[in-house]
C-alpha positions in Angstrom: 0.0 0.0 0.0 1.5 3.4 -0.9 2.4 5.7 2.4 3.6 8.8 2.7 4.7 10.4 6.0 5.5 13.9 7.2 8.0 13.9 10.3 8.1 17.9 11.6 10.2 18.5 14.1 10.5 22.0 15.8 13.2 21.0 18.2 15.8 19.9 15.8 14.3 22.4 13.5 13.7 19.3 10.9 11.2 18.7 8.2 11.4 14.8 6.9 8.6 14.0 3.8 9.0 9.8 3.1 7.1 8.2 0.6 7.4 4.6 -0.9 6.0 5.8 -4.3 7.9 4.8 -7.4 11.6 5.6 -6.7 14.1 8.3 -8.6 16.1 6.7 -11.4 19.4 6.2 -10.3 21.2 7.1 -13.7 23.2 10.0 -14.8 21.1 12.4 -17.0 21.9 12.1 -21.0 21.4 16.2 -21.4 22.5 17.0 -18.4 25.6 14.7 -17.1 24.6 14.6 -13.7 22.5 12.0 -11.7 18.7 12.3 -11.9 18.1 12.8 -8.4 20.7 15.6 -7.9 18.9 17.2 -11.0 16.0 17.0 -9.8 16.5 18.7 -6.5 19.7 20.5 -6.8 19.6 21.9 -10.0 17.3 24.8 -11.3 16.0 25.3 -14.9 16.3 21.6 -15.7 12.3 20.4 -15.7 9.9 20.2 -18.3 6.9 22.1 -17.5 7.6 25.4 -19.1 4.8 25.4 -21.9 1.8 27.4 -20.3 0.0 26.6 -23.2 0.6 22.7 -22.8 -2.5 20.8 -20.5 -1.5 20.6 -17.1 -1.9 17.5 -15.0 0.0 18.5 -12.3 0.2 20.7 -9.4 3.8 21.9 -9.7 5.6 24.3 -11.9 8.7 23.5 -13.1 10.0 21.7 -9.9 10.7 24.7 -8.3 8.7 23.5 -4.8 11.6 20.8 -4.4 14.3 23.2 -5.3 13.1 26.3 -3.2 12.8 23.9 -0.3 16.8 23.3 -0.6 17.6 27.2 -1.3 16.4 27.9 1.6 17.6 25.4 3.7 21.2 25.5 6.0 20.8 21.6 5.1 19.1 19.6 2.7 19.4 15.5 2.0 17.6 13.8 -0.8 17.7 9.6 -0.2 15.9 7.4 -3.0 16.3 3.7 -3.5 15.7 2.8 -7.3 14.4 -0.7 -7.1 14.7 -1.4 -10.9 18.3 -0.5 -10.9 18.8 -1.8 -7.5 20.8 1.2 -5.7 20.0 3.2 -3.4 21.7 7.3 -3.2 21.9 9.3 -0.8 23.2 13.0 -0.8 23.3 16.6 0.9 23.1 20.0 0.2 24.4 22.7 2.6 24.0 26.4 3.1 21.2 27.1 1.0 21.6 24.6 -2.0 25.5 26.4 -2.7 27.3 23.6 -1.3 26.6 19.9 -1.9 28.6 16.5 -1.4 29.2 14.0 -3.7 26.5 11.5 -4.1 26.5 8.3 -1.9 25.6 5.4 -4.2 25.5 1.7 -2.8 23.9 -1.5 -3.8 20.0 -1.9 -2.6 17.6 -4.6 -3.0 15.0 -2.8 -0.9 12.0 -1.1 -2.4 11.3 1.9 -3.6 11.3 5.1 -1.3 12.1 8.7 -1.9 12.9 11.0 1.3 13.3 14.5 1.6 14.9 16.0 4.7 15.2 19.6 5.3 16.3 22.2 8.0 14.7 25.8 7.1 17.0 28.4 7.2 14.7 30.5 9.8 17.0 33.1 9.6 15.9 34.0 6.1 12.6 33.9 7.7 13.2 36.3 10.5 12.0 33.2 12.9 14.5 32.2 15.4 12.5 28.9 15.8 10.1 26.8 14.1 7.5 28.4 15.7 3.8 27.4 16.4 2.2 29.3 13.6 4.1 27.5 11.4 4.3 24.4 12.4 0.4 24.5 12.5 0.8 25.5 8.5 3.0 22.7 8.3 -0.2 20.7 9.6 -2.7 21.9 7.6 -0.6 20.8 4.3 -0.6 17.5 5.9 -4.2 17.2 6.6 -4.5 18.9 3.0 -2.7 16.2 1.3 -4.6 13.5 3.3 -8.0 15.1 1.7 -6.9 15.1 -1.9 -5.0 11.9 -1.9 -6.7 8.8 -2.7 -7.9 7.0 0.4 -5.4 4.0 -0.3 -2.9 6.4 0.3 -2.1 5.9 3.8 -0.7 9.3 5.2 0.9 9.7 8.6 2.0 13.4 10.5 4.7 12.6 12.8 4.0 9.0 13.3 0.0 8.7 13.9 -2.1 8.6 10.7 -4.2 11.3 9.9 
């Protein structure tokens, strides 16, 4: 059954999104010489959704929530396993997407998985904390998602399923 789950954590200042949807290929890009998950998420100007005139079936624009997420983050790790090519990779972003490690690539028989952790820079916020006002936004999205998404779907906010 496909699950996602939202971990927010005000104390460490952590966001972590994990979903067990189909995972990121684990391949270098043929355009763009890097590997698709660090194009996806580290990487502007490299999606496909330019064409306003093109029919829209999804919510996003140009993969710019992803990317924005990491730009303004102090940190920023992307871990996928790519069950059809049977790694799993694993890397991370620093001071607002302008530093970022080499990949971690290793062998994986697991499923598929994609997870998203972020720190927000709350300094580019003017917050000083995750505060509760925006944890509580934080909440509704979750509760949002839950209301959109197919009931198989099972989604869970900070371990208890909503």
């Amino acid at each position: 059954m496909s699950c996602i789950k939202i971990d927010i954590d005000p104390a460490q200042n952590k966001v972590r999104v994990w979903n067990n949807g189909k995972g990121i290929p684990i391949t270098i890009h043929k355009d763009q010489g890097c590997y698709v998950p660090e194009m996806i998420f580290g990487q502007l100007l490299t999606s496909s959704n330019y064409n306003d005139t093109d029919k829209k079936v999804t919510g996003g624009r140009n993969g710019f929530g992803a990317k924005l997420a990491n730009i303004f983050s102090t940190k920023f790790v992307i871990e996928t396993a790519d069950s059809k090519h049977k790694k799993k990779y694993r890397q991370v972003f620093k001071k607002n997407m302008s530093q970022k490690e080499d990949p971690v690539i290793e062998p994986n028989s697991s499923e598929d998985y994609t997870a998203i952790t972020f720190y927000p820079d709350l300094k580019r916020f003017n917050m000083e904390e995750m505060d509760t006002d925006i944890v509580a936004l934080m909440t509704k999205r979750a509760y949002d998602l839950a209301g959109v998404t197919d009931a198989k779907v099972k989604i869970f906010l900070n371990g208890e399923r909503i």
